[in-house]
N, C-alpha and C positions, 0 to 999 in steps of 0.2 A: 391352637397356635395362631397368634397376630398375622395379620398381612402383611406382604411385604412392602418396601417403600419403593417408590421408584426415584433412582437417578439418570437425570435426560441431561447431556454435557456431550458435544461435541469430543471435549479432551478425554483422552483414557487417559490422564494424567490425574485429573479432575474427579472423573468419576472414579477408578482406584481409592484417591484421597478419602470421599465422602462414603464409599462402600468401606473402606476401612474404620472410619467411625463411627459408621451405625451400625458392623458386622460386631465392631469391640462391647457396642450396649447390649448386642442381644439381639439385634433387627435381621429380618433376612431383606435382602435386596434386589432389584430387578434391575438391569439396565440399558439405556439407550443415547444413542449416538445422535439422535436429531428428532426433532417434532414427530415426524411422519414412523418412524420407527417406534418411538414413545405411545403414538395411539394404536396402534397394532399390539406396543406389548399391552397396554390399558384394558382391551377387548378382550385381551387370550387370558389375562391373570388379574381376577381383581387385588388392587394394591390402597393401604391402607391412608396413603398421604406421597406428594411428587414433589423430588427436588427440581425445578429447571433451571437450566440457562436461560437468556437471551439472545444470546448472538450464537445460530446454530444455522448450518448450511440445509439446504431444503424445508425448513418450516423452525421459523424463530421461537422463542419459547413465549412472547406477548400472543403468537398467532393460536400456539400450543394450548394455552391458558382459557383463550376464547372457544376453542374446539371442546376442550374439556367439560364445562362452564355450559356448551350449548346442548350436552350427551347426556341425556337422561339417567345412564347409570353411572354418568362419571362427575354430576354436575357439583355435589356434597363436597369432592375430594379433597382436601385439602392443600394448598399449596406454598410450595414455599420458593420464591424467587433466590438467586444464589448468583450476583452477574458482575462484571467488571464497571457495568454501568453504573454511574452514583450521582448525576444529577438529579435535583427534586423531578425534575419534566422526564426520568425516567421512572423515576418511581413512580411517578403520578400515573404512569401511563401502563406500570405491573401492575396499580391497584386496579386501574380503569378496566384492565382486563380480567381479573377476576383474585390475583394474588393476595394471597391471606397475609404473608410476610415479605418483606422484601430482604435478603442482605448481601452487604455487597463483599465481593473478593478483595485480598486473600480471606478464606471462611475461615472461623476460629472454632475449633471444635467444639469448645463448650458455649460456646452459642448459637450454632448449628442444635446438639441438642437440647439447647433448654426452649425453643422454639418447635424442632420437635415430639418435643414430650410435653410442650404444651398443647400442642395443637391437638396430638394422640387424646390429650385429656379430654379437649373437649369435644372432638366426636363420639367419645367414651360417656359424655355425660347424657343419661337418662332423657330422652324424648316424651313428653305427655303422650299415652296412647292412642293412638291412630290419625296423631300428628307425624308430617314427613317434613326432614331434617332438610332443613337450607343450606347454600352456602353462608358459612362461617363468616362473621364481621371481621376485617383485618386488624392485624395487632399491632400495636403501637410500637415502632423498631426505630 
């Protein structure tokens, strides 16, 4: 059975919405309320790819990103930013922190999953032998 994703959103409005769309693909889901809840679940369940916010009370999802990024066992995971923020100077500053994707709200479902299920692909794809797996180059959004 795949991992689960995690969704870190502030909104239970939010996080509903996105658990709803990855629950309709097949995904099971984890989720969390703010950064510091997010690394707690991270530790307890490993999970296969994170959706985050940005703007999240006690640990932003840019701080979230860098925490993840610094975690030996979390450093691979893929990430996908998901935020009301849509200046380039904040995107610049999702990638800065480690974010594989950035998109901005309202999320559209199918681009939510085609993002991913891309991303799934490429952690999915074959690693040369007893080479260890980096963070993912970000994608072009």
């Amino acid at each position: 059975m795949p991992l689960p994703i995690l969704i870190v959103d502030d909104s239970a409005v939010v996080r509903a919405f996105h658990a709803y769309i990855l629950r309709s693909a097949g995904f099971e889901v984890v989720e969390a309320e703010n950064g510091f809840t997010a690394l707690e679940r991270l530790h307890a369940i490993p999970c296969a790819l994170a959706i985050v916010d940005v703007n999240m009370p006690h640990m932003d999802g840019f701080t979230l990103i860098r925490e993840i990024r610094a975690n030996a066992p979390t450093r691979s995971l893929p990430v996908i930013v998901v935020s009301t923020e849509q200046e380039a100077e904040d995107k610049r500053m999702g990638f800065d922190a480690g974010a594989d994707v950035y998109v901005v709200k309202p999320t559209q479902p199918d681009e939510l999953m085609e993002h991913v299920r891309t991303l799934m692909a490429r952690v999915a794809a074959p690693t040369p032998l007893g080479a260890r797996r980096s963070r993912l180059a970000p994608l072009a959004s």
